[in-house]
N, C-alpha and C positions, 0 to 999 in steps of 0.2 A: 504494500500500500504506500510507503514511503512518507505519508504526512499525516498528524494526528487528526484523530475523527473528530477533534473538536474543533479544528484549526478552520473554520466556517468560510473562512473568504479573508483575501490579502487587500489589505490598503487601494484606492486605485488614486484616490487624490491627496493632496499633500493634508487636508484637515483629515482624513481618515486617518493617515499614518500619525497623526499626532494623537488623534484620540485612544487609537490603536496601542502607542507606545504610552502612555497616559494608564492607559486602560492593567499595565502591566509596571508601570511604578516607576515609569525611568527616571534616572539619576542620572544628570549628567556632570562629570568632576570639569567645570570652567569657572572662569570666575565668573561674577556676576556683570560683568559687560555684554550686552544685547549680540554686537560682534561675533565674542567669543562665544557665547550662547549657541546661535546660529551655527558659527564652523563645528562648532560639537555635534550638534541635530545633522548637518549633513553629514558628517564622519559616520553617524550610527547608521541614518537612512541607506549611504554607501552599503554599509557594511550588511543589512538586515535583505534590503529588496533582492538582490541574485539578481540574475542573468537579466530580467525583465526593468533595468535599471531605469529610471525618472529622475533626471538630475531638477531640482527645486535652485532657484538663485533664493535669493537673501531676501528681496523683496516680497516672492509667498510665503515664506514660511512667519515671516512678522505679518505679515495680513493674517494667513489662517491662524496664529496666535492670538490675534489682536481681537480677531473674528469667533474664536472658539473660547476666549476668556469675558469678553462681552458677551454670550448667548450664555455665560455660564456654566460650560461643557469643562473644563479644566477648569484647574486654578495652579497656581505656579509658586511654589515653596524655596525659599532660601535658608539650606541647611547652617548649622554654626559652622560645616568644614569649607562651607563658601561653594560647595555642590550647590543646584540647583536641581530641583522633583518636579515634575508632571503630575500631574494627577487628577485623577477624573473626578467630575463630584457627580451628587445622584443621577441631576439631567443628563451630565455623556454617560453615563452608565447604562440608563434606557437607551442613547441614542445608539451609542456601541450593542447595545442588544438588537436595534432595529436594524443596523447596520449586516449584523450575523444572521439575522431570521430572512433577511434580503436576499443574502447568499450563500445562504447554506447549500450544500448538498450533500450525498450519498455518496459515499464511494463505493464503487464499483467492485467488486471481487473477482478473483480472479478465474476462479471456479466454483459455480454454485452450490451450494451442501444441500440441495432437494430440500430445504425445508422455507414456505411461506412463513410471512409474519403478520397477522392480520390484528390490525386494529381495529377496537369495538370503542365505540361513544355511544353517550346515550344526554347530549348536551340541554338541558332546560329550554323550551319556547322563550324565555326569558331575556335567555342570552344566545339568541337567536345572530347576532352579528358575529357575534364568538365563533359558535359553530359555522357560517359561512367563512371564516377565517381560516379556519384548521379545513375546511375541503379545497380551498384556495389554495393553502401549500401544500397540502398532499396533491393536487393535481401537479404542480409545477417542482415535486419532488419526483414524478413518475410514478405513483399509486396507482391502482386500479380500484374501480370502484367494485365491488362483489356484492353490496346487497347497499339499502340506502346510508346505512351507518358502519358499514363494513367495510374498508381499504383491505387491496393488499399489495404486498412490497416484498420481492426474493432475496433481498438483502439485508444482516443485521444492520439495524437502524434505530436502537435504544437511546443511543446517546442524541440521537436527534430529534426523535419522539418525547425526550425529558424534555430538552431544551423547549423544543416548541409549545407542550401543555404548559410548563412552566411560566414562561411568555404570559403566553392567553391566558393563563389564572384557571384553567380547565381541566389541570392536573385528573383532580378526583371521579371526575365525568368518564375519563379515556381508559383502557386497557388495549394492552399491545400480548398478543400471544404469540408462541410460534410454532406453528404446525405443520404438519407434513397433511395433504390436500391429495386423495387417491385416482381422483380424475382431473390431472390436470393440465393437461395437454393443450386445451386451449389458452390456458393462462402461461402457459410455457411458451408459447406461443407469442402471445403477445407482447412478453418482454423477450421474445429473442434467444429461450434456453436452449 
């Protein structure tokens, strides 16, 4: 698989990657000069993006700074060793969640283990927007639908199925099982096994 099942999706804009790197505590050892600041954040951005590199000049990363501390998304600490911290407050915390529920997906396997996972809901009239939520990204996760409350998916997919009830606050509603399904050739079928 080569990257973790949690790892949802990589930065594409220079405020992602701040929120991104936020979201994860960074420290950077410069001193407190905006300059130096900067050459530090691109040293790491270097170091972090691979092969699919986006060089940022000086002038984004102080707008998406300026921009993600004014909506409130960071806030920016000056440690006693003259380090500077990133770090998220609540709001980029939801936003870094929406960011991840955007782009999540499934990894693929390399060989399928015959066994379906089928998810069962049974979500309140109530929260009736909820539930068109969660068939929204199972459709664009690649779910099938198998009955009206039924998905199914040939791939573990736990960690993604937390995340997302999690999300939606739908936790308690959902059940994700995993079964082996005796005629299923047509469902085999339609995901390609």
């Amino acid at each position: 698989m080569g990257k973790s099942r949690l790892d949802f999706y990589k930065p594409e804009t220079v405020g992602q990657w701040i929120i991104f790197l936020a979201a994860i505590g960074i420290t950077l050892s410069s001193p407190s000069g905006t300059r130096a600041f900067l050459k530090e954040l691109h040293k790491y951005l270097d170091e972090k993006q691979g092969e699919n590199k986006q060089k940022y000049n000086s002038q984004q990363l102080s707008q998406a700074i300026y921009y993600l501390k004014k909506r409130k998304f960071i806030k920016i600490e000056k440690l006693d060793s003259g380090e500077i911290r990133i770090k998220l407050t609540e709001r980029g915390r939801r936003r870094k969640m929406q960011y991840d529920l955007e782009r999540m997906q499934i990894p693929r396997q390399v060989s399928w283990d015959g066994k379906w996972r089928m998810l069962m809901f049974d979500i309140p009239e109530s929260q009736r927007n909820l539930r068109g939520n969660l068939t929204d990204k199972l459709k664009r996760l690649g779910f099938a639908q198998f009955q009206k409350s039924v998905w199914l998916y040939p791939y573990p997919c736990e960690n993604e199925i937390d995340f997302i009830t999690e999300y939606f606050s739908i936790a308690e509603y959902v059940n994700l099982i995993t079964v082996k399904i005796e005629n299923d050739k047509p469902l085999r079928k339609e995901f390609g096994l």
